[in-house]
mmCIF file of the N, C-alpha and C atoms, coordinates in Angstrom:
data_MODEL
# 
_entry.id   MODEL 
# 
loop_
_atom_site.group_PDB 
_atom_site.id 
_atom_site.type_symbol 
_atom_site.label_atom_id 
_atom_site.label_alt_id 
_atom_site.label_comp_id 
_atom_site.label_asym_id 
_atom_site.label_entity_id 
_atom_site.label_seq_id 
_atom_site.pdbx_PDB_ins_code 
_atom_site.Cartn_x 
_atom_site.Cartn_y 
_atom_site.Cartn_z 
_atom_site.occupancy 
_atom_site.B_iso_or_equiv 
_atom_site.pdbx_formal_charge 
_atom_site.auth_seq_id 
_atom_site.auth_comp_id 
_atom_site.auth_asym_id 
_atom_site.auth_atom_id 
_atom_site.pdbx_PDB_model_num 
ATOM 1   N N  . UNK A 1 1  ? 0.836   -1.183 0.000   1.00 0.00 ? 1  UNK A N  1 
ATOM 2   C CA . UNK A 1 1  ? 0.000   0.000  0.000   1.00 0.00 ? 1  UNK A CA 1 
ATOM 3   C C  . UNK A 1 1  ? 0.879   1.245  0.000   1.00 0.00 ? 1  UNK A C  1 
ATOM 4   N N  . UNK A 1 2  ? 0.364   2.218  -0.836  1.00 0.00 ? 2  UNK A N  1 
ATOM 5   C CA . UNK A 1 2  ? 1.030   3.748  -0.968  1.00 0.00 ? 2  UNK A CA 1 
ATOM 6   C C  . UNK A 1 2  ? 0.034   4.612  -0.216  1.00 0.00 ? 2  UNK A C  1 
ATOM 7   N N  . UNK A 1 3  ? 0.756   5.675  -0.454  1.00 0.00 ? 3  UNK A N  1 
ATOM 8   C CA . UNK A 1 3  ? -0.238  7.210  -0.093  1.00 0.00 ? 3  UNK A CA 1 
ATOM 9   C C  . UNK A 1 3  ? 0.312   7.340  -1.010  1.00 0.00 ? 3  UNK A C  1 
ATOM 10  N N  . UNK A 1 4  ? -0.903  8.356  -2.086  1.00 0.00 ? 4  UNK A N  1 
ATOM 11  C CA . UNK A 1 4  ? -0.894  9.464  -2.785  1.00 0.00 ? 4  UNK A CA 1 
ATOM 12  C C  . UNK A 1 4  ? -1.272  10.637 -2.126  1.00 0.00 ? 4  UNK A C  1 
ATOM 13  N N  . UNK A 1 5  ? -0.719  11.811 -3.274  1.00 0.00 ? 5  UNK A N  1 
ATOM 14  C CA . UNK A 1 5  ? -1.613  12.981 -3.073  1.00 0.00 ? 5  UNK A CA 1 
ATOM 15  C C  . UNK A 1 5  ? -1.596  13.776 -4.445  1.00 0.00 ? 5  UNK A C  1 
ATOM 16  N N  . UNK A 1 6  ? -2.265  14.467 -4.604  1.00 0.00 ? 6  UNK A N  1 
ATOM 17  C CA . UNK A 1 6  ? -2.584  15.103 -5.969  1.00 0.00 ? 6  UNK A CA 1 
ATOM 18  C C  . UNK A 1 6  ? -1.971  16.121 -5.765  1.00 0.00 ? 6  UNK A C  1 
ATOM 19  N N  . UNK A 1 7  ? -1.356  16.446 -7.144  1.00 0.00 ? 7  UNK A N  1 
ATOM 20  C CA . UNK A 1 7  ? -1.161  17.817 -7.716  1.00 0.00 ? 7  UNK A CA 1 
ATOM 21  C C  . UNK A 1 7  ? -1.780  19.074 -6.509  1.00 0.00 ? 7  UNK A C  1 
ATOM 22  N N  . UNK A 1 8  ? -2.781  19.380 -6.599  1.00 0.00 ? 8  UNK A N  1 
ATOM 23  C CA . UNK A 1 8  ? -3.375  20.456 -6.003  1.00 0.00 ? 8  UNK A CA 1 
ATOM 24  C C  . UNK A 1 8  ? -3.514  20.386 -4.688  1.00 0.00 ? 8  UNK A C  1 
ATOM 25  N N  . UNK A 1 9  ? -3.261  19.233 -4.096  1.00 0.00 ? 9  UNK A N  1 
ATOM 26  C CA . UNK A 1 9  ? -3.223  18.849 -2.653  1.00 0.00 ? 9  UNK A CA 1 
ATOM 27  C C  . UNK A 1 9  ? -4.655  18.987 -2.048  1.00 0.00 ? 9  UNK A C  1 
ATOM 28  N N  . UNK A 1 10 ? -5.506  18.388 -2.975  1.00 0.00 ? 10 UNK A N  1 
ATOM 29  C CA . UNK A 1 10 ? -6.923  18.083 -1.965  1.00 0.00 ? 10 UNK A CA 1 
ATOM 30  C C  . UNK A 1 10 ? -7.444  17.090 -2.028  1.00 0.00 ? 10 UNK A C  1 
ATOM 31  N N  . UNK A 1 11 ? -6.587  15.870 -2.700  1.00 0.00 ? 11 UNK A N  1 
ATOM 32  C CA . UNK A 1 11 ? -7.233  14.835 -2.740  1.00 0.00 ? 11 UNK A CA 1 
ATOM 33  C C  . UNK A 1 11 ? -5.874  13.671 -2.026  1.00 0.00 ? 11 UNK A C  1 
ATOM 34  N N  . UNK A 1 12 ? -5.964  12.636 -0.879  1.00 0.00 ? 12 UNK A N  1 
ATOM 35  C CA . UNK A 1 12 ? -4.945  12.009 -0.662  1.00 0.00 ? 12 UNK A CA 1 
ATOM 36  C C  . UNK A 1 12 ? -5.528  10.540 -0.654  1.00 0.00 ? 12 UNK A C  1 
ATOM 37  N N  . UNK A 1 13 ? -5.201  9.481  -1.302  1.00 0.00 ? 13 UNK A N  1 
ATOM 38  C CA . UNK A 1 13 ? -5.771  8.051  -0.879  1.00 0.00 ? 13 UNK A CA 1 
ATOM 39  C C  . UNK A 1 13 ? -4.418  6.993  -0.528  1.00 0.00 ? 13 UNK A C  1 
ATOM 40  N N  . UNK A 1 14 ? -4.852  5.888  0.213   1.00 0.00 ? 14 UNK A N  1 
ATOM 41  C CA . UNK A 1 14 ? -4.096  4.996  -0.225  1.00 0.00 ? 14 UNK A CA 1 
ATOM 42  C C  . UNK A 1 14 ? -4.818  3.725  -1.294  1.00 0.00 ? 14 UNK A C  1 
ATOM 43  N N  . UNK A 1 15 ? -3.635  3.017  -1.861  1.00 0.00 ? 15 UNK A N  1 
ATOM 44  C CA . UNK A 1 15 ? -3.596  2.763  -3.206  1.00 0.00 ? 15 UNK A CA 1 
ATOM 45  C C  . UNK A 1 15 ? -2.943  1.672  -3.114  1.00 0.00 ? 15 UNK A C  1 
ATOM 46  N N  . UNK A 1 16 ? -3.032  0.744  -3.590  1.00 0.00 ? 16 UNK A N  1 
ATOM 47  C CA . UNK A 1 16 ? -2.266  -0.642 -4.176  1.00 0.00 ? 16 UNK A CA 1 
ATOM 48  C C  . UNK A 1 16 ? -1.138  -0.125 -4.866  1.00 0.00 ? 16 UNK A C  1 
ATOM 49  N N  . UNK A 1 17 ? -0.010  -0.881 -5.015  1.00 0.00 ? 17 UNK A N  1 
ATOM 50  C CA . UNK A 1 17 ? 1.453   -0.727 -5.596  1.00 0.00 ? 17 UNK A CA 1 
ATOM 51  C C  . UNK A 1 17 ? 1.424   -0.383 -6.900  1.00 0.00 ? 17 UNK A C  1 
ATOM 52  N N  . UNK A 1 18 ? 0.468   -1.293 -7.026  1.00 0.00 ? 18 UNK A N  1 
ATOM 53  C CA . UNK A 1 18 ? 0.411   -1.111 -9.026  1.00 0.00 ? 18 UNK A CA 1 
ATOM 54  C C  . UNK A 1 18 ? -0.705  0.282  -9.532  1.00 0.00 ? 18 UNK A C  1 
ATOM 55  N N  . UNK A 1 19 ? -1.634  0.692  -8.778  1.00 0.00 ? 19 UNK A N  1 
ATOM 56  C CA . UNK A 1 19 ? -2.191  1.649  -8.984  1.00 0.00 ? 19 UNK A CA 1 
ATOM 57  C C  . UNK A 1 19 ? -1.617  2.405  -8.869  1.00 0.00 ? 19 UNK A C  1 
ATOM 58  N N  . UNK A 1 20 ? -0.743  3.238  -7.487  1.00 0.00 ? 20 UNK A N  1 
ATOM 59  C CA . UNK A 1 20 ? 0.169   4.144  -7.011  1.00 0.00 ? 20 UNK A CA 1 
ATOM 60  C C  . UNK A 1 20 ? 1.689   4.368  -8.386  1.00 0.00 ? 20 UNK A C  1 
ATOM 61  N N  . UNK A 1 21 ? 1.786   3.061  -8.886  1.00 0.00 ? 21 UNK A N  1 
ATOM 62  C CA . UNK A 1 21 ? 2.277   3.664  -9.898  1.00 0.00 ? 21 UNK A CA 1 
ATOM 63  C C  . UNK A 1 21 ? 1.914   4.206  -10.960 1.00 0.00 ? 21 UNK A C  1 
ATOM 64  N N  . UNK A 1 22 ? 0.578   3.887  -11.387 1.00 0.00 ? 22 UNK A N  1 
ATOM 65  C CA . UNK A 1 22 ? -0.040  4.364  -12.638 1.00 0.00 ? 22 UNK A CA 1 
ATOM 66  C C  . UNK A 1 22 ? -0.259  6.088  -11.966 1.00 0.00 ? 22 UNK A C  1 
ATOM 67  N N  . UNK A 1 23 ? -0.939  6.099  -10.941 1.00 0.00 ? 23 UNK A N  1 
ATOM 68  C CA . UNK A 1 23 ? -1.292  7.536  -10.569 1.00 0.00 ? 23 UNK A CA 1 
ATOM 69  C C  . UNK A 1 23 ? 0.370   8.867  -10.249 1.00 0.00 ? 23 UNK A C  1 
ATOM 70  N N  . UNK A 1 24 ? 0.979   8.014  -10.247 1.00 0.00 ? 24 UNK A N  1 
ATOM 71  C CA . UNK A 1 24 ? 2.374   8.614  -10.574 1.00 0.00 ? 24 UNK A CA 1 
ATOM 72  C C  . UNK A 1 24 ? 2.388   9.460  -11.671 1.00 0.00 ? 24 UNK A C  1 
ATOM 73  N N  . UNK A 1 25 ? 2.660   8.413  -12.703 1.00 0.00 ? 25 UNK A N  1 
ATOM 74  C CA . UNK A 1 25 ? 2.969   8.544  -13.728 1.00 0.00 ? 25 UNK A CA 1 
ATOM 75  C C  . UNK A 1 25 ? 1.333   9.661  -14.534 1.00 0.00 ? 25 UNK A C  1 
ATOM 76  N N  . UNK A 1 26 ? 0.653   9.885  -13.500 1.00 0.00 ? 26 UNK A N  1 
ATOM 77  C CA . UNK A 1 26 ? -0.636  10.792 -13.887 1.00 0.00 ? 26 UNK A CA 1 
ATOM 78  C C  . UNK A 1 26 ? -0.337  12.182 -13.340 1.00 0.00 ? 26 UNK A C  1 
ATOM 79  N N  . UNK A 1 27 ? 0.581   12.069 -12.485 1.00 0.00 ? 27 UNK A N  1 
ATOM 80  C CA . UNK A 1 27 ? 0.660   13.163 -11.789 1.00 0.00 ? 27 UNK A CA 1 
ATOM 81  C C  . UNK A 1 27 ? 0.813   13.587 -10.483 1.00 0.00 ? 27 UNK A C  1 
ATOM 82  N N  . UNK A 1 28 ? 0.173   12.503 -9.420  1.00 0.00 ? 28 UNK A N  1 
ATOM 83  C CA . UNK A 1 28 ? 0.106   12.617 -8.444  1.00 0.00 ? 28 UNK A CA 1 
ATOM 84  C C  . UNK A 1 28 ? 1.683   12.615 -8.182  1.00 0.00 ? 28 UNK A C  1 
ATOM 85  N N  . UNK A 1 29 ? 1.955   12.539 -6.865  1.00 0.00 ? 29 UNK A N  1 
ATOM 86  C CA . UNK A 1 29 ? 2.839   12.260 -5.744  1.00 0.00 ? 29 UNK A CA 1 
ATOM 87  C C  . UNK A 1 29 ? 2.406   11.466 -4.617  1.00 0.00 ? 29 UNK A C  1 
ATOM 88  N N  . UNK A 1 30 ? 4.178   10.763 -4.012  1.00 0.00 ? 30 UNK A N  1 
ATOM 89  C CA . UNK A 1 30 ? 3.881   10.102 -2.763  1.00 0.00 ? 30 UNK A CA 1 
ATOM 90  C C  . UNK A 1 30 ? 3.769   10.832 -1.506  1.00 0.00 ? 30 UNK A C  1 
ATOM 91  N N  . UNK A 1 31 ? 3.351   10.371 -0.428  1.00 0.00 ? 31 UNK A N  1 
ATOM 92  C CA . UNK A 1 31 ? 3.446   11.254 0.638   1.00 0.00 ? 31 UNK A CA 1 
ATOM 93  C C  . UNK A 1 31 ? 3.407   10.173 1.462   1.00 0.00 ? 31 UNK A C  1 
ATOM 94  N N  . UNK A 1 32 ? 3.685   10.429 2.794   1.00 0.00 ? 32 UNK A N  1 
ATOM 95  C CA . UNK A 1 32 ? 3.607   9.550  4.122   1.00 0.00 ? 32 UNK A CA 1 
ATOM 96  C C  . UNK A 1 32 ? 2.302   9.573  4.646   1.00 0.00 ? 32 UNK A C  1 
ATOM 97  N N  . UNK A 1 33 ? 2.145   8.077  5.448   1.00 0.00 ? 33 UNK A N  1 
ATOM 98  C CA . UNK A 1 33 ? 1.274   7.674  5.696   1.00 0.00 ? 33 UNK A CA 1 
ATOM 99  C C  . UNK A 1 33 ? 0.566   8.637  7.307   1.00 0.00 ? 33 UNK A C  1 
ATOM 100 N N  . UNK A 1 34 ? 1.324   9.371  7.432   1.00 0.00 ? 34 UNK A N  1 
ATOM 101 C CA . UNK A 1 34 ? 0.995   9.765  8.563   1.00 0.00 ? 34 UNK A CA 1 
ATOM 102 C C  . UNK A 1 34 ? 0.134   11.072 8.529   1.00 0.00 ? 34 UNK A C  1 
ATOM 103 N N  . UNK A 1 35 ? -0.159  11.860 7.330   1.00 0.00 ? 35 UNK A N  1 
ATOM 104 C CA . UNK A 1 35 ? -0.319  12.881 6.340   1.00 0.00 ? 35 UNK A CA 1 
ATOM 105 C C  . UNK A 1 35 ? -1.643  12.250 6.319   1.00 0.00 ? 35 UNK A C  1 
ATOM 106 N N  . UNK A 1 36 ? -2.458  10.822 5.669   1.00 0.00 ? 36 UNK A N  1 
ATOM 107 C CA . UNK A 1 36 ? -3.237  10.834 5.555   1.00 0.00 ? 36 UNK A CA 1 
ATOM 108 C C  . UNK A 1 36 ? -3.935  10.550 6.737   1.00 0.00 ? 36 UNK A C  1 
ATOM 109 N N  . UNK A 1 37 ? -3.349  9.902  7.218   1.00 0.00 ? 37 UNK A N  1 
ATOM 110 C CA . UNK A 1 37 ? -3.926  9.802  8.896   1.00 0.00 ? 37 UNK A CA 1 
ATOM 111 C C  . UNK A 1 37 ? -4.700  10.954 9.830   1.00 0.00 ? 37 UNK A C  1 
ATOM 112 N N  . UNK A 1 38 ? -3.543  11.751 9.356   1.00 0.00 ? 38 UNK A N  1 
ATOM 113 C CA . UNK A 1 38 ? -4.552  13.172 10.387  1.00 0.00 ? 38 UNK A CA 1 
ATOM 114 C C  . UNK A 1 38 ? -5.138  13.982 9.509   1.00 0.00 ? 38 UNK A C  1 
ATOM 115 N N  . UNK A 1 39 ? -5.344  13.576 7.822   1.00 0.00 ? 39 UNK A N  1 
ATOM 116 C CA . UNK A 1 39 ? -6.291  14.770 7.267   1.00 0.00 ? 39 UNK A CA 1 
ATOM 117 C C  . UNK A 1 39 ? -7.283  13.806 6.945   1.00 0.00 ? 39 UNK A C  1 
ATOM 118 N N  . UNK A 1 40 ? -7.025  12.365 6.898   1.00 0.00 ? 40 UNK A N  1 
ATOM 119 C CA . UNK A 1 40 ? -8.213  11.475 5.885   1.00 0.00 ? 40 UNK A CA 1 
ATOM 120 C C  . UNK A 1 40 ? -9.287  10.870 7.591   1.00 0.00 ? 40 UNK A C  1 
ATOM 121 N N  . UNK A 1 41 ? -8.345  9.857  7.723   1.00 0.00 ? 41 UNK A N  1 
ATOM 122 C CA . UNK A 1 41 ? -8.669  8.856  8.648   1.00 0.00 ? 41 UNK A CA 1 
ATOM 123 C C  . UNK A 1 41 ? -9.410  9.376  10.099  1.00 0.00 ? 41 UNK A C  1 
ATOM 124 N N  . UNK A 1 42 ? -8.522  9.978  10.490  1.00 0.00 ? 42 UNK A N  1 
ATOM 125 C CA . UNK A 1 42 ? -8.125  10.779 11.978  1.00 0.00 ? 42 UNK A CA 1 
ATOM 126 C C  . UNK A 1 42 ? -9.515  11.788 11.838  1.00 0.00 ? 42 UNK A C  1 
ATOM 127 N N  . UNK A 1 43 ? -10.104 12.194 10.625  1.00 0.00 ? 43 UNK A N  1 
ATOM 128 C CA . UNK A 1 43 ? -11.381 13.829 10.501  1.00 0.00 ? 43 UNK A CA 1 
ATOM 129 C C  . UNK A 1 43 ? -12.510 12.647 11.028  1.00 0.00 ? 43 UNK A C  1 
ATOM 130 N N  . UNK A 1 44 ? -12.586 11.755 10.113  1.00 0.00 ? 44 UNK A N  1 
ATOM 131 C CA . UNK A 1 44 ? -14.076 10.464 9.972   1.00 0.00 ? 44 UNK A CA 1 
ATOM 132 C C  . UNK A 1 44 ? -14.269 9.557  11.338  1.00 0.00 ? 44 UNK A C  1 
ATOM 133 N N  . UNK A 1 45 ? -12.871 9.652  11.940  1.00 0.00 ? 45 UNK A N  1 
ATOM 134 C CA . UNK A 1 45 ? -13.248 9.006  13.607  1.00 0.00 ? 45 UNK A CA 1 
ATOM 135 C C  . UNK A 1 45 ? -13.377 9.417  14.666  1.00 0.00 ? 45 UNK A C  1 
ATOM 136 N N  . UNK A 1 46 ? -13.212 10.730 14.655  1.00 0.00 ? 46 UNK A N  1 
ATOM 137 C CA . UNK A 1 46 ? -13.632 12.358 15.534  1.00 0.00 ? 46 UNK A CA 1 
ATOM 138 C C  . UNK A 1 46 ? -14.930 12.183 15.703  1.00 0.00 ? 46 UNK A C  1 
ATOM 139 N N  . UNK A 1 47 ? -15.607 11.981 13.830  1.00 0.00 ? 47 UNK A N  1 
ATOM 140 C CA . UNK A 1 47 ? -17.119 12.289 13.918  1.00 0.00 ? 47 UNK A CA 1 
ATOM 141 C C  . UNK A 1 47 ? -17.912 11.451 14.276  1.00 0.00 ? 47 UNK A C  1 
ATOM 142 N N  . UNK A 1 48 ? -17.304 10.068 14.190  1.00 0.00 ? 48 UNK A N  1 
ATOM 143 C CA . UNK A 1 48 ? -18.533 8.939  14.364  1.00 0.00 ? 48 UNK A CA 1 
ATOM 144 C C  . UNK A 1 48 ? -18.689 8.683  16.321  1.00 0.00 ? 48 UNK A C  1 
ATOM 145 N N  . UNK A 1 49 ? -17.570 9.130  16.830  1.00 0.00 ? 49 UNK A N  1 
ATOM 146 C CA . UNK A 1 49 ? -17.485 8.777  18.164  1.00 0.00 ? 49 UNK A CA 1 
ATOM 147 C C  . UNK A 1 49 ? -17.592 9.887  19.449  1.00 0.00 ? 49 UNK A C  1 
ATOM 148 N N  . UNK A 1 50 ? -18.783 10.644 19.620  1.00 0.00 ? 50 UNK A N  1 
ATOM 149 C CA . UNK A 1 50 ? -18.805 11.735 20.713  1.00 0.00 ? 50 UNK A CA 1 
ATOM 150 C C  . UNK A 1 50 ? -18.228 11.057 21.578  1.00 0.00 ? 50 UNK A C  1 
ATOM 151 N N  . UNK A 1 51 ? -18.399 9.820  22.181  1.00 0.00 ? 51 UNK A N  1 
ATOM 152 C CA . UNK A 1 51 ? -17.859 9.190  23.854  1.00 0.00 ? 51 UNK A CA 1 
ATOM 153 C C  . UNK A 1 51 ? -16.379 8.770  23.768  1.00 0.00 ? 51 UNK A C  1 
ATOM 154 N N  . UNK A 1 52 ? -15.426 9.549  23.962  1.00 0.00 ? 52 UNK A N  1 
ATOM 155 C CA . UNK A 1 52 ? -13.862 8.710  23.789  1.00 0.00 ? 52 UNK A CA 1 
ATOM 156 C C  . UNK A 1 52 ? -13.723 7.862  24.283  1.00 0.00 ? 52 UNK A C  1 
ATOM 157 N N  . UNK A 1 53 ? -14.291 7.542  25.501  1.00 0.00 ? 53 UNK A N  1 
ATOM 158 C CA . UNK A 1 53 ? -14.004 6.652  26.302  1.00 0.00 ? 53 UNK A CA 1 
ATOM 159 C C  . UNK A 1 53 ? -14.650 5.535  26.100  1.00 0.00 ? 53 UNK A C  1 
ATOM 160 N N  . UNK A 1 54 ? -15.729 5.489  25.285  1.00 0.00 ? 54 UNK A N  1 
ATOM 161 C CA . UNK A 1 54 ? -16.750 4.257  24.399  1.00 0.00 ? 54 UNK A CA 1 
ATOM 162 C C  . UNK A 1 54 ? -17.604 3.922  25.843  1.00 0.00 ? 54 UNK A C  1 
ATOM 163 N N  . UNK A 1 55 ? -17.211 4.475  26.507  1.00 0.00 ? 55 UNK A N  1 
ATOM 164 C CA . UNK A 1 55 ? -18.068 3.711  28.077  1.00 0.00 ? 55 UNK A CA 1 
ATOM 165 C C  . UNK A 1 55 ? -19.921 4.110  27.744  1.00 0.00 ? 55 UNK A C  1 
ATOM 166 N N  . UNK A 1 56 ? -20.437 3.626  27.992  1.00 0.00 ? 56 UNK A N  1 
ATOM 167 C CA . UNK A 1 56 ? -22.306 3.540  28.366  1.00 0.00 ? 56 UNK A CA 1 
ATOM 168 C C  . UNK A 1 56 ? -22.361 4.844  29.596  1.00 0.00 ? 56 UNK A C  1 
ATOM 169 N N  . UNK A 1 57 ? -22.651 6.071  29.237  1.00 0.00 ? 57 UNK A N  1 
ATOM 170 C CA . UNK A 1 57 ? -23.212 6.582  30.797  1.00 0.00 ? 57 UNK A CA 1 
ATOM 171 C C  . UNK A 1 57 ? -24.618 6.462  31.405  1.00 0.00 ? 57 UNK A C  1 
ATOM 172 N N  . UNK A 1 58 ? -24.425 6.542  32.209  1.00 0.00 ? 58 UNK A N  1 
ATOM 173 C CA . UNK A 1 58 ? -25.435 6.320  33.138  1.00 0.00 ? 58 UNK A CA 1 
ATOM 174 C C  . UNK A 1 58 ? -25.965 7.332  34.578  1.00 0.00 ? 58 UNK A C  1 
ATOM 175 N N  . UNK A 1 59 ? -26.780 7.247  35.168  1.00 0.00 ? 59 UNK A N  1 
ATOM 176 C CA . UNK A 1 59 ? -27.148 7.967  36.280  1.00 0.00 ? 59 UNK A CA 1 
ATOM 177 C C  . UNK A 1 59 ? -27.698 6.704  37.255  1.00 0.00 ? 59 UNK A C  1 
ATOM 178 N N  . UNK A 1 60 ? -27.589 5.746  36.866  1.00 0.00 ? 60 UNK A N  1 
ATOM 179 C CA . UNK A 1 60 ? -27.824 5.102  37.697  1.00 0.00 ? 60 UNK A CA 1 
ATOM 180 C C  . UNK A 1 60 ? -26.427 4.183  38.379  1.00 0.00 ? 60 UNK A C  1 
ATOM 181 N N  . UNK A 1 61 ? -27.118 3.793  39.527  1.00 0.00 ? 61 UNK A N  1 
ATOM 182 C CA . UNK A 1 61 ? -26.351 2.875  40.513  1.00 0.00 ? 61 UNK A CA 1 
ATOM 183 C C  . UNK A 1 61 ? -26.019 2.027  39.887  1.00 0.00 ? 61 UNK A C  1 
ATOM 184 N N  . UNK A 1 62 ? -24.504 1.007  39.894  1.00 0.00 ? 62 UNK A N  1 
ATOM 185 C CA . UNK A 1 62 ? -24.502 -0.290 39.433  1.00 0.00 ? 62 UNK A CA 1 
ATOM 186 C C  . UNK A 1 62 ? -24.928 -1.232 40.769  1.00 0.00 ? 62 UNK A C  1 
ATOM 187 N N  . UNK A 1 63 ? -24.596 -2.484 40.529  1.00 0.00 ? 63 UNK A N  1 
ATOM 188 C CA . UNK A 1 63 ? -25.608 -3.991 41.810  1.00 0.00 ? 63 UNK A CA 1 
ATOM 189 C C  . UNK A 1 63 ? -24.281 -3.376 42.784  1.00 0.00 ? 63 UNK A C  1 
ATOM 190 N N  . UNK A 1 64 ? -22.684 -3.257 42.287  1.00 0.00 ? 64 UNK A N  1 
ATOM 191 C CA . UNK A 1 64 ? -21.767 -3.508 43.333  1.00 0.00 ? 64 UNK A CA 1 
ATOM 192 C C  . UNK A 1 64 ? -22.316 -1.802 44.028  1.00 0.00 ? 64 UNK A C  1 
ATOM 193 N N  . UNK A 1 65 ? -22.443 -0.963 43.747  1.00 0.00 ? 65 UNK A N  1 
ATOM 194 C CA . UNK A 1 65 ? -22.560 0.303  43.741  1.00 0.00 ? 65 UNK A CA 1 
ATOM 195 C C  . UNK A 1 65 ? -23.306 0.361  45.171  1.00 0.00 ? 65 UNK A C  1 
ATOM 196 N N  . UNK A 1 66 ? -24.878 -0.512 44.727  1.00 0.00 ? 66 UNK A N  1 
ATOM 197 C CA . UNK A 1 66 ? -26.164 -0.782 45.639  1.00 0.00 ? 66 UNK A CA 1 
ATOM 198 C C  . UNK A 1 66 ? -25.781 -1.465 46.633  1.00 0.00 ? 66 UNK A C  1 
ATOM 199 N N  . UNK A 1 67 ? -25.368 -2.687 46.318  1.00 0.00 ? 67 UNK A N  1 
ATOM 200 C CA . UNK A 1 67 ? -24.497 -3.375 47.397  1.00 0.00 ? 67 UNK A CA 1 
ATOM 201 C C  . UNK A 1 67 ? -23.905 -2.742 48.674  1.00 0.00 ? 67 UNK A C  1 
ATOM 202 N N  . UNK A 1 68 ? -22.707 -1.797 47.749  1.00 0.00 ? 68 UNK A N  1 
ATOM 203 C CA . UNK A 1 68 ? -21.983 -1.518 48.864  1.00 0.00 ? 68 UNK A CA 1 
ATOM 204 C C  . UNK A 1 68 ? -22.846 -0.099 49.700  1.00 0.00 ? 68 UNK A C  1 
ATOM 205 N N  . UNK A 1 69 ? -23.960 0.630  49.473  1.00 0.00 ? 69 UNK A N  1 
ATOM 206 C CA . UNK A 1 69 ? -24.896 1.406  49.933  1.00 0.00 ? 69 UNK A CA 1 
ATOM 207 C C  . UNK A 1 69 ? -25.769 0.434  50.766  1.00 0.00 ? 69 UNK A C  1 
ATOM 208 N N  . UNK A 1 70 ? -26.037 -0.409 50.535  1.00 0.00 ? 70 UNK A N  1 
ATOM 209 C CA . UNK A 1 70 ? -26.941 -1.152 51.549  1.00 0.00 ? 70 UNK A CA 1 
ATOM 210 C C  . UNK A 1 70 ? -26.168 -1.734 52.956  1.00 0.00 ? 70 UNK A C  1 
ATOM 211 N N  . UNK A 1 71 ? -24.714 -2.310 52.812  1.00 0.00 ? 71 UNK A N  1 
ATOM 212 C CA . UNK A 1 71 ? -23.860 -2.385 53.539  1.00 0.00 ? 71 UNK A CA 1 
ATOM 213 C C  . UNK A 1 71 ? -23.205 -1.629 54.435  1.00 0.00 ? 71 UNK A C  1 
ATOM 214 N N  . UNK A 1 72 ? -22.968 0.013  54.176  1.00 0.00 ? 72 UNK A N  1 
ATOM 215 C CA . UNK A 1 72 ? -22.978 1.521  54.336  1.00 0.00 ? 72 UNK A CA 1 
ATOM 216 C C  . UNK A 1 72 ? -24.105 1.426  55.395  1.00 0.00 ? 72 UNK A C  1 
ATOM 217 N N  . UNK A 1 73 ? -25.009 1.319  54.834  1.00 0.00 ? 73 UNK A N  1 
ATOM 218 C CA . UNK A 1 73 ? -26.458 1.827  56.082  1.00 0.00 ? 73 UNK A CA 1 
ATOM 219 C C  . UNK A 1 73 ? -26.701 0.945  57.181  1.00 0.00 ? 73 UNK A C  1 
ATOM 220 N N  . UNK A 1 74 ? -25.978 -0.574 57.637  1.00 0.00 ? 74 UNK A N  1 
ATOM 221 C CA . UNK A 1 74 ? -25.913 -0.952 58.257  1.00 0.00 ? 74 UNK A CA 1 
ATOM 222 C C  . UNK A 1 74 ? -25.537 -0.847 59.671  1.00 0.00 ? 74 UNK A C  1 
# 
């Protein structure tokens, strides 16, 4: 796998070996993979995920939570 990037610099993909050479030879350029990461990859997984932490919130008590409150009031 390559990174491209175009001429005008608004388009970047990665590409199979044998494509990346044809798009060469079209014009494009190589670039590092790390380039597409924070303009391609890195924009589309910002958006799909408000919770970073992926955790479930809640307002409620968990059982160990209740547990240890019922134990507390003893």
């Amino acid at each position: 796998m390559k990174t491209m990037i175009s001429m005008d610099k608004k388009h970047i993909k990665r590409v199979t070996d044998e494509k990346a050479f044809k798009l060469y030879h079209e014009g494009w350029n190589y670039t590092t993979k790390s380039v597409w990461k924070e303009k391609v990859r890195d924009v589309n997984k910002q958006e799909e995920t408000p919770n970073p932490t992926g955790k479930k919130t809640s307002n409620e008590l968990s059982k160990s939570q209740k547990r240890h409150m019922r134990k507390s009031n003893k």
